[in-house]
C-alpha positions as CSV (number, residue, x, y, z in Angstrom):
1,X,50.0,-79.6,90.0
2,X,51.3,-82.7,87.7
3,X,54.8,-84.1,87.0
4,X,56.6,-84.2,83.9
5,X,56.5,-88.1,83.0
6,X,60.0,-87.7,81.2
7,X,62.1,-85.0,83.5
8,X,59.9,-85.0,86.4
9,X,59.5,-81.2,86.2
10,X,56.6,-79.3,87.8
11,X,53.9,-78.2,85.4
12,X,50.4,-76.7,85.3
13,X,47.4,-78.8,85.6
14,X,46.4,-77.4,82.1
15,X,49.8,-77.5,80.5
16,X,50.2,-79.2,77.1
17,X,53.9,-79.7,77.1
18,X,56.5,-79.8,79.7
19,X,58.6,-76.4,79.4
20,X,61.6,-78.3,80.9
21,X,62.3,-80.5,78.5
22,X,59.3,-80.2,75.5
23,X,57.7,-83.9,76.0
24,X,53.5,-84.0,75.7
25,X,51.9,-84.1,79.0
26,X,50.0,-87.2,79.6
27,X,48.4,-89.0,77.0
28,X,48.4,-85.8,74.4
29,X,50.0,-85.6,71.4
30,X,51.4,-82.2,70.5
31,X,52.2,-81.1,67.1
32,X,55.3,-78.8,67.5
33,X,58.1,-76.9,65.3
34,X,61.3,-77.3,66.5
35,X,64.0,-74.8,65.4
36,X,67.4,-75.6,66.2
37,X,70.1,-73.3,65.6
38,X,72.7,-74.4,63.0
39,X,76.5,-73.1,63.1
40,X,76.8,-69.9,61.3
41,X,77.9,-70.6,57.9
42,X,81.8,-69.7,57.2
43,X,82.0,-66.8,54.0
44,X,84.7,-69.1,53.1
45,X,85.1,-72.6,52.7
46,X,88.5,-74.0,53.3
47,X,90.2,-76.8,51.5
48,X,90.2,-80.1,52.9
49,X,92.4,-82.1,50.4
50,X,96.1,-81.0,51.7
51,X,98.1,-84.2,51.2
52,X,101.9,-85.4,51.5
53,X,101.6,-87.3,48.0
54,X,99.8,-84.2,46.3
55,X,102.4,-82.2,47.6
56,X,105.8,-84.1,46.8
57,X,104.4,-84.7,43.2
58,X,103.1,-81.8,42.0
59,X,105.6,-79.8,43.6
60,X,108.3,-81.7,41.3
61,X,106.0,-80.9,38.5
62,X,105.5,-77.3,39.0
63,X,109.3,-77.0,39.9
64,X,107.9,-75.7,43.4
65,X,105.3,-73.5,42.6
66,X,102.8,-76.1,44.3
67,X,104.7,-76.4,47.3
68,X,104.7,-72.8,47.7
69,X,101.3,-71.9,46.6
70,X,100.2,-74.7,49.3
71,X,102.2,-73.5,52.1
72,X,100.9,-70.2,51.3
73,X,97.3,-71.3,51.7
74,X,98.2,-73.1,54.9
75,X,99.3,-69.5,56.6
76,X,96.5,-67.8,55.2
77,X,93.9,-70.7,56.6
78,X,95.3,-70.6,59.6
79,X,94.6,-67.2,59.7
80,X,91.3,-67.5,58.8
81,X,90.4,-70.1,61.5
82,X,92.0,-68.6,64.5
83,X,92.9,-65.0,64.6
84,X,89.5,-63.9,65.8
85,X,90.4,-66.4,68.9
86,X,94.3,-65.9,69.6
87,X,94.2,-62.3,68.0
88,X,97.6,-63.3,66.0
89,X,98.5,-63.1,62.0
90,X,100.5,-66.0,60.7
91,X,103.3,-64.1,58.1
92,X,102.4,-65.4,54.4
93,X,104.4,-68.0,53.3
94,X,105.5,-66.2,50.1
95,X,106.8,-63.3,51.8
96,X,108.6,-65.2,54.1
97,X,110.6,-67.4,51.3
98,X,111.0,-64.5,49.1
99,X,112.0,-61.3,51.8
100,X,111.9,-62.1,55.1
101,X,113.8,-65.4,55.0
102,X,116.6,-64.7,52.8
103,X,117.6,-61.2,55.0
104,X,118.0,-63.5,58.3
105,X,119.6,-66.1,56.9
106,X,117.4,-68.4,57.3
107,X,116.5,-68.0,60.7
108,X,112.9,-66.6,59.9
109,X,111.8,-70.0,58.6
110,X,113.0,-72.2,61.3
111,X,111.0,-69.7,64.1
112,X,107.9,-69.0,61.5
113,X,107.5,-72.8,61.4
114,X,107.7,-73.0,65.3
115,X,105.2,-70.6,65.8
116,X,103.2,-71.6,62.9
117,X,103.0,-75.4,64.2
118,X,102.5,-74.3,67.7
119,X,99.5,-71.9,67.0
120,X,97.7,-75.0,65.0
121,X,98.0,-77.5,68.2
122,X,96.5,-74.3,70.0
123,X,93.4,-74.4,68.1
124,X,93.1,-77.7,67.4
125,X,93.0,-78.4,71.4
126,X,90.1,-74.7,71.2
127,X,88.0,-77.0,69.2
128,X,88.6,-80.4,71.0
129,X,89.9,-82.0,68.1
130,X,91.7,-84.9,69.0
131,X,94.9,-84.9,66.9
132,X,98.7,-84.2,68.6
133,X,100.1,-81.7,67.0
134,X,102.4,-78.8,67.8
135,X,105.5,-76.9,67.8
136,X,107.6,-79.9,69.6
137,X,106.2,-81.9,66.3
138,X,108.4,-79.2,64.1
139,X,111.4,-79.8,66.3
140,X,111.1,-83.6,66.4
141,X,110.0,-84.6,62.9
142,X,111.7,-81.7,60.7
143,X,114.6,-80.7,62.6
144,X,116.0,-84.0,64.3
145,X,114.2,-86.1,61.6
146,X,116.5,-85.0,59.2
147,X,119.0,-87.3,60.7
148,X,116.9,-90.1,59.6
149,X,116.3,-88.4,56.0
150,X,111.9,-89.2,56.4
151,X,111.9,-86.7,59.8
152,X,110.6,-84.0,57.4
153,X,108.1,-86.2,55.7
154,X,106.7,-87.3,58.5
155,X,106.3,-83.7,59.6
156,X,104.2,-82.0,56.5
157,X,102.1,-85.2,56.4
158,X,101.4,-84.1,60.2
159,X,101.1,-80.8,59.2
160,X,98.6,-80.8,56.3
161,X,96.4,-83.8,58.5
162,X,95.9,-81.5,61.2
163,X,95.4,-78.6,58.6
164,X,92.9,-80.8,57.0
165,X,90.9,-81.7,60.5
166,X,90.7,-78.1,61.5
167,X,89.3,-76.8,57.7
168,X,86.8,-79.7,58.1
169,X,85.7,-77.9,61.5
170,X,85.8,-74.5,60.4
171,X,83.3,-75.5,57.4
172,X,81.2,-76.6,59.7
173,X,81.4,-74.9,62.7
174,X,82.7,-71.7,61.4
């Protein structure tokens, strides 16, 4: 019996490679095709240009239209990314603005951006991404940061970054 030279593995006198870890035993070279599995592919690949600046501008532009439309992607990326993990359905922004909001007052908005903020610091800690983000970020920035008129600001630029970091993972990593 020999040792692997690299891992120190047991091998066969007449072994060619080391089936612990793939290095040439002794002074062999060995011609080899390694296959390594990439991610799957998404069937969708999700925007990765959300931006605070983009969104004040062409929102004034459009007279809103942008901010809705984007908000709108945000709850159906989200979807997208985690509900096979957290088996959850963000409500679409549109819907929410439009129905839901207006019959409770308001109400609906404050708790769908709770929960929506909250389930994006959920997978964003899933995928070890390293960006703070969550539903106490709603609370501080939008709702207290009011007080100091950029609270809200600061919030969507939070919000898109971290929707931004997880669409760059998903397009990768699926």
């Amino acid at each position: 019996m020999k040792y692997c030279k690299n891992c120190g593995a047991q091998m066969n006198d007449d072994a060619v490679i080391c089936s612990g870890c793939g290095t040439a035993a002794g002074n062999q070279t060995v011609q080899q095709n390694i296959y390594v599995q990439q991610p799957a592919a998404p069937a969708v690949r999700l925007a990765t240009n959300r931006g605070l600046l983009k969104y004040i501008l062409l929102s004034a532009i459009t007279f809103g239209i942008y901010g809705l439309w984007l908000l709108s992607t945000v709850s159906s990326d989200i979807n997208i990314i985690a509900s096979r993990y957290d088996g959850r359905k963000t409500m679409h922004y549109c819907l929410l603005v439009f129905v839901v909001g207006p019959l409770t007052l308001g109400i609906a908005v404050i708790v769908w951006f709770h929960r929506i903020s909250g389930r994006i610091g959920d997978e964003l800690r899933r995928r070890g991404i390293a960006y703070s983000f969550g539903a106490s970020d709603f609370w501080l920035w939008d709702i207290v940061g009011t007080f100091i008129l950029i609270g809200p600001f600061v919030y969507m630029h939070k919000l898109f970054k971290a929707m931004n970091l997880l669409s760059e993972n998903y397009n990768i990593y699926g």
